[in-house]
C-alpha positions in Angstrom: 110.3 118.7 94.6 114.0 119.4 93.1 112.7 121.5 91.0 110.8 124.0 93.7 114.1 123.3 95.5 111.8 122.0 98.4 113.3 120.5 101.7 111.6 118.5 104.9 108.9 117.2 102.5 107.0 114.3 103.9 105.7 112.1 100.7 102.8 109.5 100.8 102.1 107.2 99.0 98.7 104.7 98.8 98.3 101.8 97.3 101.0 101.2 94.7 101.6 104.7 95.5 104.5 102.8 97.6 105.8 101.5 94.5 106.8 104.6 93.4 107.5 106.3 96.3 110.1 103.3 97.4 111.5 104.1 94.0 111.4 108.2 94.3 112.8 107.8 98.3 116.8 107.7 97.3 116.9 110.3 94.5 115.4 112.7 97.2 116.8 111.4 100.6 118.3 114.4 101.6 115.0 116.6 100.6 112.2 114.4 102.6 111.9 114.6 106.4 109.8 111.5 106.0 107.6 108.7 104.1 104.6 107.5 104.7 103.0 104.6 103.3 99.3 104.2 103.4 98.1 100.9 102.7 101.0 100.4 100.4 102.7 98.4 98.5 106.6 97.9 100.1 108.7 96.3 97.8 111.6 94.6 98.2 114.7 95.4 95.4 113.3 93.6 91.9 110.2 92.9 93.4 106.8 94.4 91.2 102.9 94.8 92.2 102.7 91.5 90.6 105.1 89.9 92.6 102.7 91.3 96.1 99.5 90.8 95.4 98.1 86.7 95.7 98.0 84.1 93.1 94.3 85.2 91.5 95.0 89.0 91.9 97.9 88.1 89.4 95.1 85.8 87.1 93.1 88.6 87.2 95.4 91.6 86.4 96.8 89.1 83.3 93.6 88.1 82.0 92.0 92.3 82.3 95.5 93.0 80.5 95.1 90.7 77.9 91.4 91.3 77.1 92.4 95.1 77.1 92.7 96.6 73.6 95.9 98.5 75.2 97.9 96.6 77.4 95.8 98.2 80.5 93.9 97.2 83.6 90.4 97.9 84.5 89.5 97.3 87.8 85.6 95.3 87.3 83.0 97.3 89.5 82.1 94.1 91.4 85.9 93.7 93.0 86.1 97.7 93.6 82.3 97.4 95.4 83.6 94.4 97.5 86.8 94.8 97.9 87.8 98.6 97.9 85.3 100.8 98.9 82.6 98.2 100.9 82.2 100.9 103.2 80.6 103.5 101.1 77.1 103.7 99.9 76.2 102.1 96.4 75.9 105.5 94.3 79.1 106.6 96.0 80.9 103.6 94.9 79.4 104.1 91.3 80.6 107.4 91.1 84.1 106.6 92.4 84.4 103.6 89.5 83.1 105.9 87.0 86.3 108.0 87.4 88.8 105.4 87.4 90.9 105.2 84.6 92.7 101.9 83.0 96.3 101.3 84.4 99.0 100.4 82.3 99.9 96.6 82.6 103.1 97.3 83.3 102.6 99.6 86.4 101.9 95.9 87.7 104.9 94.0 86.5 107.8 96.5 86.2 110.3 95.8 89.6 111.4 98.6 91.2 115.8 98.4 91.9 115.8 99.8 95.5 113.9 98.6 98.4 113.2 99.3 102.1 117.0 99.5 102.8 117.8 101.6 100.5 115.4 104.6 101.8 117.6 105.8 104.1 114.7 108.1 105.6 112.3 108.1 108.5 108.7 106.1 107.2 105.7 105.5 108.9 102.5 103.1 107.8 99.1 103.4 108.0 96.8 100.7 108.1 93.2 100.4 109.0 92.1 97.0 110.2 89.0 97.2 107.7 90.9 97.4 104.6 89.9 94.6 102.6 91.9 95.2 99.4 94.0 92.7 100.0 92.9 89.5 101.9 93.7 88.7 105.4 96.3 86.4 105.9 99.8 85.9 104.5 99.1 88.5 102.0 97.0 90.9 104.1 99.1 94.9 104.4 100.0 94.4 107.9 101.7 93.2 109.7 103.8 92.2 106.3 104.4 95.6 105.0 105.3 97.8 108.1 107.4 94.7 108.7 109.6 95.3 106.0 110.9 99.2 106.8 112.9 99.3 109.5 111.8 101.2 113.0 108.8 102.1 111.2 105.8 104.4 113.3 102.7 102.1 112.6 98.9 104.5 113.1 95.8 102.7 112.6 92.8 104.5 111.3 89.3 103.5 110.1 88.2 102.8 106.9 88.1 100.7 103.6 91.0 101.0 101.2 89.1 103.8 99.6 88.9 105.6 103.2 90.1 109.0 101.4 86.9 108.8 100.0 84.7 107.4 103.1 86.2 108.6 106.0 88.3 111.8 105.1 88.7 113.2 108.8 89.8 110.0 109.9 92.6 110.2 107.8 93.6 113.5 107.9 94.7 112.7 111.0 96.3 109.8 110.9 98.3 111.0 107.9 99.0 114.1 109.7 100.3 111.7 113.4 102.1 109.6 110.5 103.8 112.8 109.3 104.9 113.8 112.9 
C-alpha cells in the first residue's frame, strides 16, 4: 500500500486476518477508506488468537504445536470438515485441507499493541449465522466481535467459515455492501 502510494484502500481481513489487519490499521490510517473484518478475530491491545479462541481451541493449538517438528499448527481434517467448511461437499473439503499449510505457533500467541480504538477508521463486519468455526455462545463471532469496534456496519451473508470457498457470490457481495 505505501509503497504503490495507494489511497481510499478498503482492507479485509478473515479469520486472524483481523489480527493483522487491527495491527496494520494505524500505520495506514490515513491511506484506508475502510476495514472490514470477516469473521475475524478483533483484538483488544495485548490480546493474541490464543487469548479469543475457547479453553480446548487453546489445548488443541498447544498440543498440534508441541507435537509439531517446527513449532507449527496443523489444522486435523476432522475439525476443518466439521467445523470450517461443513457446508461443502466431502472431495471439496479434501481438496481445500490438502492445500493448507502449517501455521506458525506464534501467529496464535503473539498480542497485537493496538486495538479497536486505536483504528481510527471506518470498519464494518461480516458474519454469517452458519459459521461454525467458533462455537455459539460466549465465544461465538457475533455479537462479541462487531461489539468491540465502535459504530461498526454489521452485513450478514450465508455460508460456513470457508464461505469464499462455498458460496463465492454470496460474498462478493456482502464484502462489496461492507466496503460501501
Amino acid at each position: 500500500i505505501e509503497r504503490a502510494d495507494l489511497s481510499d484502500v478498503v482492507l479485509v481481513g478473515h479469520s486472524w486476518g483481523g489480527m493483522v489487519l487491527t495491527a496494520a490499521a494505524p500505520r495506514l490510517r490515513h491511506r484506508l477508506a475502510r476495514l472490514v473484518y470477516f469473521s475475524a478475530f478483533v483484538p483488544e491491545p495485548g490480546e493474541s488468537l490464543y487469548d479469543l479462541v475457547p479453553p480446548d481451541y487453546q489445548g488443541l493449538f498447544t498440543q498440534l504445536a508441541g507435537a509439531s517438528d517446527d513449532n507449527t499448527v496443523s489444522m486435523p481434517f476432522e475439525v476443518w470438515q466439521g467445523g470450517f467448511m461443513q457446508d461443502a461437499a466431502p472431495d471439496a473439503q479434501a481438496l481445500a485441507h490438502s492445500l493448507m499449510k502449517p501455521q506458525p505457533y506464534a501467529t496464535f500467541t503473539d498480542a497485537v499493541s493496538t486495538g479497536p480504538g486505536d483504528l481510527g477508521v471506518p470498519t464494518s463486519y461480516v458474519i454469517s449465522p452458519d459459521d461454525i468455526a467458533l462455537p455459539p455462545g460466549e465465544h461465538a463471532w457475533a455479537p462479541r466481535f462487531p461489539d468491540r469496534l465502535d459504530d461498526t456496519r454489521v452485513v450478514e451473508t450465508v455460508g460456513s467459515h470457508e464461505s469464499l470457498l462455498t458460496a463465492p457470490a454470496a460474498i462478493a457481495e456482502a464484502l462489496v455492501k461492507a466496503a460501501d
